[in-house]
C-alpha positions in Angstrom: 19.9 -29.9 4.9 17.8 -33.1 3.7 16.9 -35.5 6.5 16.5 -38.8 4.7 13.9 -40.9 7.3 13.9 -45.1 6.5 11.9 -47.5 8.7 11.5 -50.9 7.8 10.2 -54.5 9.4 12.0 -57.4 8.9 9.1 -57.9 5.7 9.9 -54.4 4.1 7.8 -51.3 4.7 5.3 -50.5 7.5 3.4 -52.5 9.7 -0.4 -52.6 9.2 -0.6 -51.8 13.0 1.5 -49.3 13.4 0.1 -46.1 14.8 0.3 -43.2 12.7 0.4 -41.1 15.5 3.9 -42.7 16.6 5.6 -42.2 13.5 5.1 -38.4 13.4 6.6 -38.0 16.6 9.5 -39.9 15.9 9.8 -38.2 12.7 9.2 -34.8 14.4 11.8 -35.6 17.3 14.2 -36.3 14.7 13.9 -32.9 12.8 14.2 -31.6 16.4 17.3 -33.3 17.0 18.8 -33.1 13.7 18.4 -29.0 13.8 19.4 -29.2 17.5 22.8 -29.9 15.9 23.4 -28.1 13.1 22.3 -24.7 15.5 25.1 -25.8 17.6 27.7 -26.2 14.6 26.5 -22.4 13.7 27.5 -21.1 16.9 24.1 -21.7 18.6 22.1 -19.4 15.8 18.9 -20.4 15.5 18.0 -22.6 12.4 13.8 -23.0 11.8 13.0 -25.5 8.9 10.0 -25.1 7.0 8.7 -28.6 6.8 5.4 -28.4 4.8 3.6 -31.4 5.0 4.5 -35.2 6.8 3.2 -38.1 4.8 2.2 -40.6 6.2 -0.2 -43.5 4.6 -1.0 -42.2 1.8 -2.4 -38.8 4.1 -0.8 -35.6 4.2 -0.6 -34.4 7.5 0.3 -30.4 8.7 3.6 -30.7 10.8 1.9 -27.8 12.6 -1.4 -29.2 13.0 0.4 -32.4 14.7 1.9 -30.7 16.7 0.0 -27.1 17.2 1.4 -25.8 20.5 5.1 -26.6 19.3 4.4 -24.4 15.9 2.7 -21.3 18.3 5.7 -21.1 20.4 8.1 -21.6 16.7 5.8 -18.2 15.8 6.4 -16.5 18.9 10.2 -17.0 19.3 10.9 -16.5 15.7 9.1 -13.0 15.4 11.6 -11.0 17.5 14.4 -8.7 16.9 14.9 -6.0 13.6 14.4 -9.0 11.4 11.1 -9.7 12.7 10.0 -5.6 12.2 11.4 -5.4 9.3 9.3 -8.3 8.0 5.9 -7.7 9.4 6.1 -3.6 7.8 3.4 -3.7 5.1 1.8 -1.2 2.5 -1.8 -0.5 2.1 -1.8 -3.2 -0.3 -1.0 -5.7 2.2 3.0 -5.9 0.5 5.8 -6.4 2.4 8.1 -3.7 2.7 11.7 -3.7 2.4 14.4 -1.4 3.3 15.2 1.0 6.0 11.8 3.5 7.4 11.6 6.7 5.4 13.3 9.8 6.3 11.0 13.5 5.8 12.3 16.5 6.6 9.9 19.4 8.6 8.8 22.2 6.5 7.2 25.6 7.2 4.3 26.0 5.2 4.2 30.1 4.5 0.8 31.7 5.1 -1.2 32.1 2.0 -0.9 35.2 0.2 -4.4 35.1 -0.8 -7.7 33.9 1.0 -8.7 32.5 -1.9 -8.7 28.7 -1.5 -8.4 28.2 -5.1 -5.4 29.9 -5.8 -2.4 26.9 -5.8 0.5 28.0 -3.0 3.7 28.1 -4.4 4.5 24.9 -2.2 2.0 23.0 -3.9 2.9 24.0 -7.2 7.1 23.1 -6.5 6.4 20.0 -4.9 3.2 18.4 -5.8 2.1 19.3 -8.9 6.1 19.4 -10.6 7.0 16.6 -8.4 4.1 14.2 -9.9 4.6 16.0 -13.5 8.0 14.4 -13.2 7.9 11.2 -11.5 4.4 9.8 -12.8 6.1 6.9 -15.2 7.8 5.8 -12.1 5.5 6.4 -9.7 2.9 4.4 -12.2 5.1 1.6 -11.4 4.8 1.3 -7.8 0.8 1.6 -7.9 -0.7 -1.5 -9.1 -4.1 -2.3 -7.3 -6.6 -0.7 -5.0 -5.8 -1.2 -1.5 -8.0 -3.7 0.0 -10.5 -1.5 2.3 -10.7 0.8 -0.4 -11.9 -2.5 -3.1 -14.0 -3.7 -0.1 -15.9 0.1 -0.1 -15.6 0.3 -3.7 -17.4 -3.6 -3.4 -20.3 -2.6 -1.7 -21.8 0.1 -3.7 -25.0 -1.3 -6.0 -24.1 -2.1 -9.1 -24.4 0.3 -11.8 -23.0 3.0 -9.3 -21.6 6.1 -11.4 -18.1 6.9 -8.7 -15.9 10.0 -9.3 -12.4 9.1 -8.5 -11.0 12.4 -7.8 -6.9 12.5 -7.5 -7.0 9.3 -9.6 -3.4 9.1 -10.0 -2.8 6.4 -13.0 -6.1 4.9 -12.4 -5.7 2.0 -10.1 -9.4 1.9 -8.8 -11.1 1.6 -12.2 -10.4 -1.8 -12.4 -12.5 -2.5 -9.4 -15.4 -0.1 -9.8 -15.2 -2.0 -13.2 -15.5 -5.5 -12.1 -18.0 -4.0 -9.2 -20.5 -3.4 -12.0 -19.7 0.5 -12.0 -19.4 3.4 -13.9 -16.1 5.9 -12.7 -15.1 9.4 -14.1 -11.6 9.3 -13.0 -9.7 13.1 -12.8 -6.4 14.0 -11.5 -4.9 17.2 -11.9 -1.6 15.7 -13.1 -1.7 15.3 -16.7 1.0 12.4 -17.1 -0.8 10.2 -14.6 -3.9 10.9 -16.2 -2.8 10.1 -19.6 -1.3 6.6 -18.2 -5.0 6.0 -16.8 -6.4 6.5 -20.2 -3.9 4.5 -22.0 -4.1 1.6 -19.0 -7.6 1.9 -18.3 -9.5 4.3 -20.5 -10.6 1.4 -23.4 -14.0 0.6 -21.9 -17.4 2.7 -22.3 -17.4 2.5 -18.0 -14.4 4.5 -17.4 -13.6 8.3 -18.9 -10.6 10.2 -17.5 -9.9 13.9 -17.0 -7.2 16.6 -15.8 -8.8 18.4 -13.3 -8.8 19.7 -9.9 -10.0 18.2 -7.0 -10.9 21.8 -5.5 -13.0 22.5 -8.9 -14.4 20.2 -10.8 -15.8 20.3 -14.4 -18.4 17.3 -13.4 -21.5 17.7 -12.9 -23.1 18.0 -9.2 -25.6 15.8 -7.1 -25.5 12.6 -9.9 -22.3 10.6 -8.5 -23.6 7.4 -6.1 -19.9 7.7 -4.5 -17.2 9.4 -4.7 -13.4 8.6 -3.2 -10.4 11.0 -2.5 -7.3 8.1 -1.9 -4.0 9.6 -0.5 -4.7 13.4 -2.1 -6.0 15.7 0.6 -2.4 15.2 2.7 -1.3 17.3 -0.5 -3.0 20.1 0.3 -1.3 22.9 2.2 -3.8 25.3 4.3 -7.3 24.5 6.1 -9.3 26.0 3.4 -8.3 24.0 0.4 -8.6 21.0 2.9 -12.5 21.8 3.4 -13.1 23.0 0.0 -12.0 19.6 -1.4 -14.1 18.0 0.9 -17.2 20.2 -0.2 -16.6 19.7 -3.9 -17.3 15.9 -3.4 -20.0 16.9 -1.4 -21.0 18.5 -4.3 -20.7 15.6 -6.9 -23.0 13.4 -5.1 -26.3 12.5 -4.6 -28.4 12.5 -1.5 -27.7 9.3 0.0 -24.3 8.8 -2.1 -21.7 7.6 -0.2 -17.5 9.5 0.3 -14.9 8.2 1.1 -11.6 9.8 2.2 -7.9 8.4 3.0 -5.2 10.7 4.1 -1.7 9.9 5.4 -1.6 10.0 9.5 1.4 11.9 11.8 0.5 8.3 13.8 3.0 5.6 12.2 4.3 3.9 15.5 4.5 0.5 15.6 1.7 -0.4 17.8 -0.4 1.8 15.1 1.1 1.6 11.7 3.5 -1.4 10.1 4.5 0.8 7.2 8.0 2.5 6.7 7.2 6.0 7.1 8.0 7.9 10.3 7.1 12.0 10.3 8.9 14.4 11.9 6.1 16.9 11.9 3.0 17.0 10.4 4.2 19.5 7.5 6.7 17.4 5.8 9.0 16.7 2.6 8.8 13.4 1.3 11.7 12.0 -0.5 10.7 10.5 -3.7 14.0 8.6 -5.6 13.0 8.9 -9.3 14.1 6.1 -11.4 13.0 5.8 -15.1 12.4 2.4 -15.7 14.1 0.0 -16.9 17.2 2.2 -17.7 20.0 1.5 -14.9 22.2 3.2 -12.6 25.8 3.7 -13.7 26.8 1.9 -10.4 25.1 -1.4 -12.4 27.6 -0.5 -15.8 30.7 -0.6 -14.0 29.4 -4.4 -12.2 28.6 -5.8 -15.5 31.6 -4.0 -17.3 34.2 -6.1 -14.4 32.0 -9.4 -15.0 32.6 -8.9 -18.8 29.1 -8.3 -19.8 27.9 -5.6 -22.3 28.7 -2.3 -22.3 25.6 0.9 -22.7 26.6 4.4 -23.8 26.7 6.3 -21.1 23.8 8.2 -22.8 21.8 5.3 -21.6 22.4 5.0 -17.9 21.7 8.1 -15.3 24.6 8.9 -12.9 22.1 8.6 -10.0 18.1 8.5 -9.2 16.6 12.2 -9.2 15.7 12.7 -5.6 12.1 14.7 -5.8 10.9 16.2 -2.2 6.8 15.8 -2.2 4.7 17.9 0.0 2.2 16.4 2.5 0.5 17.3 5.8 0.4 13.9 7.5 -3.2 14.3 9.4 -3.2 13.5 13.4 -5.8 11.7 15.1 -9.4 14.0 15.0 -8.0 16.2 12.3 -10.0 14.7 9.6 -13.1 14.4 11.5 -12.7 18.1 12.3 -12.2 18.9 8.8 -15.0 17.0 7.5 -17.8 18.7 10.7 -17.0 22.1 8.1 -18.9 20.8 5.6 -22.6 20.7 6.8 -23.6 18.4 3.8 -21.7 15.8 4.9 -23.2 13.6 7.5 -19.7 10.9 9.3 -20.7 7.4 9.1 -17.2 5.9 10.1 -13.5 7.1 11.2 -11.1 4.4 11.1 -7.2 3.8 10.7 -5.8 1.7 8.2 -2.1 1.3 7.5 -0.6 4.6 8.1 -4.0 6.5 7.1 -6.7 8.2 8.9 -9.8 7.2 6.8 -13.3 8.8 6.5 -16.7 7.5 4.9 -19.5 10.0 5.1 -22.7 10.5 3.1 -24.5 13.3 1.7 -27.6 14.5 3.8 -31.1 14.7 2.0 -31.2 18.2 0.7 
């Protein structure tokens, strides 16, 4: 609806005199009035209208800066409901998310056969390893940026700071240890991400990528200023691979140099976490709808077949999405701290939550 406002003198146009203050009220009280009705013709739903700016004299004026208590209690009112939860659930990366919460389904996690922490359970190898082996072109396309307290971390090491990125995925923090002044060796043990960090991010004398494992790397130990572990030690599937991951960044850096750790939580409650997900233990299967892009579903040939639009062989359209199951153990409040009190050459600096992760920086103690 366009409300059309008009006031004249007898002369034309507005008096010198006039206050300006009087013609935002009357304009405001008849945008009030004007919705007022048109709620009423919906059968008393409530319609909000997004009225940018007033102008007035040549000024723009905020409607909600005129009129500041009126736009709190608009806030307040409008946030309620499933609308209003669906609509404030965000990612790491601040996004809003759509769609209904993610399902998991519980999983036993079988005692190792060996004590070795090095050996890969078979539960790792079926759905981690396989899963990202077969999903990383998709999954490349859902990860786009480093999430924002993990840039801010990555933001406050000196410049000239040589990081190890380990579980780099398709390389999504090199472009901020780049533009930080840094130097990354990036490593992941999946080789498809790795090659699409190579390809996407590999051009430049400041970045080398590897396929390796976070449990045993090939780098060299006590040179790395920082190292990070982003969403890869919920992967792991018994205590001691956990703590060994932890001590091989130990291991990479430097006295002084600086980890830091993010991990899904078992906490995703509302009053915690705005994301989607919601565990129903802490050993879980994550669904994971694979999609290769840019290729659609047949459901999308038969719409554009009835609207008369071209037809694809079906060679070129998938029946439906390949639904992979990931393994994680989603980490509960004090776990990680735990975890990380193993590793003597780790000293905690700070545990904190952000979105749906229980997060970690600790440094390496003088040797």
């Amino acid at each position: 609806m366009l409300v059309h406002f008009w006031a004249t003198w007898a002369g034309g146009g507005w008096s010198k005199n006039a206050s300006r203050s009087t013609v935002l009220v009357a304009i405001a009280a008849a945008t009030t009035a004007a919705a007022a009705a048109v709620a009423a013709a919906l059968g008393g739903k409530r319609l909000w209208a997004n009225r940018r700016f007033l102008q007035c004299g040549g000024r723009a004026v905020s409607a909600a800066r005129a009129n500041p208590a009126a736009a709190e209690v608009a806030k307040s009112t409008s946030n309620t409901g499933d609308t209003a939860a669906t609509s404030t659930r965000r990612g790491p990366s601040g996004q809003k998310l759509r769609g209904p919460e993610q399902k998991t389904t519980a999983v036993d996690v079988p005692t190792p056969e060996f004590a070795n922490p090095f050996r890969t359970p078979a539960i790792e190898a079926e759905h981690v390893h396989t899963v990202y082996d077969t999903i990383a072109e998709h999954w490349n396309h859902t990860r786009y940026k480093a999430w924002p307290r993990v840039d801010a971390f990555i933001r406050g090491l000196a410049p000239g700071s040589l990081v190890a990125d380990l579980g780099c995925g398709n390389g999504k923090n090199i472009p901020a240890i780049r533009e930080a002044g840094g130097f990354v060796v990036a490593s992941d043990i999946c080789a498809p991400l790795v090659r699409i960090a190579r390809d996407s991010h590999g051009d430049n004398v400041s970045a080398g990528t590897c396929v390796a494992d976070c449990l045993c790397s090939p780098l060299r130990g006590g040179i790395f200023d920082a190292a990070i572990s982003i969403a890869v030690l919920h992967h792991l599937s018994s205590e001691p691979r956990r703590v060994q991951a932890l001590r091989e960044a130990a291991r990479l850096l430097r006295p002084g140099g600086r980890l830091l750790v993010y991990c899904w939580s078992y906490e995703q409650d509302e009053e915690k976490s705005r994301s989607r997900h919601r565990f129903v233990a802490q050993d879980v299967l994550v669904p994971w709808n694979n999609k290769t892009p840019s290729v659609k579903k047949a459901s999308d040939m038969s719409k554009i077949a009835a609207s008369g639009g071209p037809q694809q062989e079906a060679g070129g359209w998938t029946e439906r999405p390949e639904v992979c199951q990931r393994y994680c153990h989603v980490y509960r409040e004090g776990e990680l701290d735990e975890l990380l009190a193993q590793v003597p050459e780790l000293a905690v600096d700070e545990v904190y939550f952000d979105t749906g992760n229980w997060c970690a920086i600790a440094h390496r103690r003088a040797d």
